[in-house]
N, C-alpha and C positions, 0 to 999 in steps of 0.2 A: 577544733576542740573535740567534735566528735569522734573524729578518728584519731584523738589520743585518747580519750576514755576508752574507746573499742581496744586497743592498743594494749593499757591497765588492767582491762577484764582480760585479756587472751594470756596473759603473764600470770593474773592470779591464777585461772582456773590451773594453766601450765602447772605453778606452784602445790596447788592442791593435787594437780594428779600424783605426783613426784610423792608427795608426802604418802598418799595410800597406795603408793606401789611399794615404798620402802616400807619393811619391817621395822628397819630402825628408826624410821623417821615416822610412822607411826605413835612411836613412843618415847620422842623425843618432847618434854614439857617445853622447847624455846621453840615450838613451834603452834602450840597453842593459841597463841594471840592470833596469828594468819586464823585457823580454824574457827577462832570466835567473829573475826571481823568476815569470814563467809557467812557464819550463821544469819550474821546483822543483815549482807545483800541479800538472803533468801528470804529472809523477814522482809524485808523493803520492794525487793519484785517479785514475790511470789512465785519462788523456785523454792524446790524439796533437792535436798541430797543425801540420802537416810549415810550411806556409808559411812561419811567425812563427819556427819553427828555423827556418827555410834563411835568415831575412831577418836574423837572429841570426849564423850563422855567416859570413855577408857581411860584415858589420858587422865583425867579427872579424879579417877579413882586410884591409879597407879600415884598421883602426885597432888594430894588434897589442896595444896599450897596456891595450885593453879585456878582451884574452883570458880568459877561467874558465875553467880546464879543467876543475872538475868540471862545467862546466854542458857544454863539450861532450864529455862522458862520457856524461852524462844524455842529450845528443839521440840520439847514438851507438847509445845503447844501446836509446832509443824506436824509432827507424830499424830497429835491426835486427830488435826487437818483431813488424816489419809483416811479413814473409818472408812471402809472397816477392815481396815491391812489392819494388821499386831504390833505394827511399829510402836503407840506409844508402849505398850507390855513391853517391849524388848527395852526402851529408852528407860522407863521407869525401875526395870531390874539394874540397870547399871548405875542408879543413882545412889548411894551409901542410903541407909536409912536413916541415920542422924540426921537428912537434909531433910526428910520427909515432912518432917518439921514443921520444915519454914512454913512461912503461911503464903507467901506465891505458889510454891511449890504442891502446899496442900490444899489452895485452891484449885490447881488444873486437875489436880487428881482425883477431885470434888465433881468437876468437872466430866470428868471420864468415867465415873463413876454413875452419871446422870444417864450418859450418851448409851456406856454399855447397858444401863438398865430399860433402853428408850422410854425414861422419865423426862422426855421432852420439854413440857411445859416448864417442868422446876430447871431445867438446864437453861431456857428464857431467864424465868426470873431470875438464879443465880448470877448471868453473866448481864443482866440488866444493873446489878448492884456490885456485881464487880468488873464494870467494862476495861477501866483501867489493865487490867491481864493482857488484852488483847491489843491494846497500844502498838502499833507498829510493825504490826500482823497480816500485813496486805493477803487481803482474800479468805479470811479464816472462816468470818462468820458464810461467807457464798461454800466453803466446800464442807461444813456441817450441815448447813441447810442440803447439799445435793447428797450428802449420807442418810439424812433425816428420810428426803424424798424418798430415796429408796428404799428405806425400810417401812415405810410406808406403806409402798405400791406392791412391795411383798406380803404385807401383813392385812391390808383391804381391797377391797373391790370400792364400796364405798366408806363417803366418811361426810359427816354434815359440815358443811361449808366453816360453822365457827369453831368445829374444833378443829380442824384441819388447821385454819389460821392458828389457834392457842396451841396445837403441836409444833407448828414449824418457826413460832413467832413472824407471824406477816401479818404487817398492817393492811396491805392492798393485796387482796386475796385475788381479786377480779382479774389485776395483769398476772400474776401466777399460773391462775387457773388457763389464760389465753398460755401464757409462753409455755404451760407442760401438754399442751392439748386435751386438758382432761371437759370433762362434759360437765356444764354445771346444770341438776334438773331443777322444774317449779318451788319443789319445797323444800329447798337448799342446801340438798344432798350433791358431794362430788362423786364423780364417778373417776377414780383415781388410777384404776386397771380396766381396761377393754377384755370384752368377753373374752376377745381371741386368745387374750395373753392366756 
């Protein structure tokens, strides 16, 4: 059974390449279903494939009729994954504005709205109250947090231990602090950047 699912994947991926090599097939809306049912496996194993989205949400626009909004929740949501690439900007241009609307839709961008302002903390609570979004998202919340990191370790040398945690939303600062190797001192300052840096 495993080496017929390996089998099923090596046909789809086949599939998708064929579609972004052809112009036509690009922009063909009887092939959109294939494209949405990728977007669903890259939600599910946390794989990115900006092309086959962006050639997806063209489709979209060319053929309104076709439109999933959860599926462009899902790209939304991988796009914004990448922080700090521009993919969601690029994703969210090719979305019609009448969708903008929606209110999934106006929440991710509520969302990106938090991350680009690194309003950290209200980018917690918002996705505390709206965890629902991220349903089905394998790995979302790990590569915000390694974007967070990094703007982080850009922006401080130190940072006190509890705002650090209310930035990044971590409960267990302690194994954090061990797995990034940062220094934790007496009066609960992290030291987040090494002098060297």
């Amino acid at each position: 059974t495993k080496l017929l699912k390996l089998k099923l994947q090596i046909n789809k991926m086949e599939e998708i390449k064929e579609i972004l090599s052809d112009a036509k097939e690009k922009t063909n809306p009887g092939k959109s279903e294939i494209l949405q049912q990728f977007v669903l496996t890259q939600s599910k194993e946390n794989t990115y494939h900006k092309e086959a989205n962006v050639v997806l949400l063209k489709m979209y626009t060319l053929f309104p009729e076709c439109h999933h909004n959860l599926t462009v929740c899902l790209i939304l949501l991988k796009a914004l994954a990448t922080l700090p690439e521009t993919d969601f900007v690029l994703c969210k241009s090719l979305i019609p504005h009448k969708k903008h609307k929606d209110p999934s839709i106006a929440k991710i961008f509520k969302m990106h709205q938090f991350l680009e302002r690194c309003q950290f903390s209200e980018f917690w609570h918002f996705l505390r109250e709206n965890e629902d979004i991220i349903k089905g998202v394998k790995g979302f919340k790990e590569s915000i947090l390694t974007f967070m990191k990094g703007v982080i370790k850009l922006t401080y040398k130190t940072l006190h231990r509890d705002k650090l945690a209310e930035l990044l939303g971590v409960q267990n600062m302690d194994q954090l602090i061990v797995k990034e190797g940062w220094k934790l001192r007496e009066d609960g300052v992290v030291e987040v950047r090494s002098s060297v840096e």
